[in-house]
C-alpha positions as CSV (number, residue, x, y, z in Angstrom):
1,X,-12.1,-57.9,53.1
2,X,-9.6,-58.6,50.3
3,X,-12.8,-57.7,48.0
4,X,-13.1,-54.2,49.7
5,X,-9.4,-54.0,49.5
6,X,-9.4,-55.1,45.5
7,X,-12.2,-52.7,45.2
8,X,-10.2,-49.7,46.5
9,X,-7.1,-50.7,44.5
10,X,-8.9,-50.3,41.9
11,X,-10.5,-47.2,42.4
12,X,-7.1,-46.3,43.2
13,X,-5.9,-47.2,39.6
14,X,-8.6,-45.5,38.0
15,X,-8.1,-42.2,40.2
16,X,-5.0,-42.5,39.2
17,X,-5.2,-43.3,35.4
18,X,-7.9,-40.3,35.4
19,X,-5.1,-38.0,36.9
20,X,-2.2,-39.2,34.6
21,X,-5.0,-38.1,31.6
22,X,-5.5,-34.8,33.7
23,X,-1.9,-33.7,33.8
24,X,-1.4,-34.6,30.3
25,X,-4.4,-32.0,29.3
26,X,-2.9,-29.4,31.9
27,X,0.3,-30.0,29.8
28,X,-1.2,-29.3,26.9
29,X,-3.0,-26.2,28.5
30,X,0.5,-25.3,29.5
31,X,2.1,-25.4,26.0
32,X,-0.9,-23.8,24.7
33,X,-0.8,-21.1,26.8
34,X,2.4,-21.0,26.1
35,X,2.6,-20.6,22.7
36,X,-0.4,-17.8,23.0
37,X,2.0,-15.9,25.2
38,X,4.6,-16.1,22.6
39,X,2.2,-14.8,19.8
40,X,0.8,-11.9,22.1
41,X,4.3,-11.4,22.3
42,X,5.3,-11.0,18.8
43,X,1.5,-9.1,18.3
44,X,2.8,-6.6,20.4
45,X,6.0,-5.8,19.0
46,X,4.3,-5.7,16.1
47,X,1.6,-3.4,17.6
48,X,4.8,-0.7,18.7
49,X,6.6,-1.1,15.2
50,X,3.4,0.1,13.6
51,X,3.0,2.9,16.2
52,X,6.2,3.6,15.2
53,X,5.7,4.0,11.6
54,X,2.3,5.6,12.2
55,X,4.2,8.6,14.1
56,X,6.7,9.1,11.2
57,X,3.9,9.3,9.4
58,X,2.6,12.0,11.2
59,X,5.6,13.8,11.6
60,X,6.4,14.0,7.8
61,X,2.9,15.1,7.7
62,X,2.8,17.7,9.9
63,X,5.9,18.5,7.8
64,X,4.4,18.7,4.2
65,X,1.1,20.7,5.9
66,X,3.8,23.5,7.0
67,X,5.6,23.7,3.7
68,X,2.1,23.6,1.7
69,X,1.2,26.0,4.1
70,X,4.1,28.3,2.9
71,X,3.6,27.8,-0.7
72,X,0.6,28.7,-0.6
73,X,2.0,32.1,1.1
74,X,4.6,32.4,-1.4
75,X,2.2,32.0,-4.7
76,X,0.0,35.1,-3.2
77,X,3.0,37.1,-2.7
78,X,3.9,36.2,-6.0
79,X,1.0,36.9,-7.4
80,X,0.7,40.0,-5.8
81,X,4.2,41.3,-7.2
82,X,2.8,39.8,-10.7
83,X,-0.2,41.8,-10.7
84,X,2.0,45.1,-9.9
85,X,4.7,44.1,-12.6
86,X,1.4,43.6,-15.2
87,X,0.2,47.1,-13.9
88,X,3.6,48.5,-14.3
89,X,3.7,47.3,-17.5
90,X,0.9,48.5,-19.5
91,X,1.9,52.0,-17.4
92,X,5.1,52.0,-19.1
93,X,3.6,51.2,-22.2
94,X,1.3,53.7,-22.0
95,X,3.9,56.2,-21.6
96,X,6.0,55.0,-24.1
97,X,2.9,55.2,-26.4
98,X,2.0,59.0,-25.7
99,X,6.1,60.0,-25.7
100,X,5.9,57.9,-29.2
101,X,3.2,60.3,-30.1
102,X,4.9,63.3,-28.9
103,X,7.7,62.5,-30.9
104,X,6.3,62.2,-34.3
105,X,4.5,65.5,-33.5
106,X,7.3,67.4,-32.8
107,X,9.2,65.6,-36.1
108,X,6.4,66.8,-38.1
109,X,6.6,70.6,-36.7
110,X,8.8,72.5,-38.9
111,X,11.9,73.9,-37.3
C-alpha cells in the first residue's frame, strides 16, 4: 500500500511539475498576446494617421483639379480676346495703310 501510495505521490509531483511548465507557457502566451495587442494597437493608429493624410491628399487634389480646371477656362477666353485683338490689329492697320494712301494722293493733287 505505501507503494501505491508512493506511486500516486509521484504522479502527483509530476502532474504537478507538468502544470507549473503549463502555466509558465500560458504566461508566456499571455505576454505574447499581449504585446501583439499593443502592436495592433499602434498598427492602427497608424493605419487612421495615414487615412488622414490620404484625405488631405485628396482634398488638396480635388482642389488643384478645380483651379486647373479654371485655367484652362481662362487661357481659351484669353485666347479668344487675343485672336480678336490680332484681328483688330491688322484691321486697323489696314485702314491706317489705305488713309496713308489717301493722304499722299490728295498731297500730290494740286490745289
Amino acid at each position: 500500500m505505501e507503494d501505491t501510495l508512493k506511486q500516486i505521490l509521484e504522479g502527483q509531483k509530476r502532474m504537478e511539475q507538468r502544470l507549473d511548465g503549463m502555466d509558465k507557457r500560458l504566461d508566456g502566451m499571455d505576454q505574447r498576446m499581449t504585446s501583439l495587442e499593443a502592436g495592433q494597437a499602434d498598427l492602427k493608429s497608424e493605419v487612421s494617421d495615414i487615412k488622414v493624410t490620404v484625405d488631405r491628399i485628396e482634398t488638396r487634389q480635388n482642389g488643384i483639379l478645380e483651379q486647373t480646371a479654371g485655367l484652362i477656362e481662362f487661357k481659351g477666353e484669353v485666347s479668344e480676346k487675343l485672336d480678336e485683338i490680332i484681328q483688330t490689329q491688322k484691321s486697323t492697320a489696314g485702314m491706317l495703310g489705305e488713309h496713308e494712301i489717301q493722304i499722299r494722293n490728295l498731297q500730290r493733287r494740286p490745289v
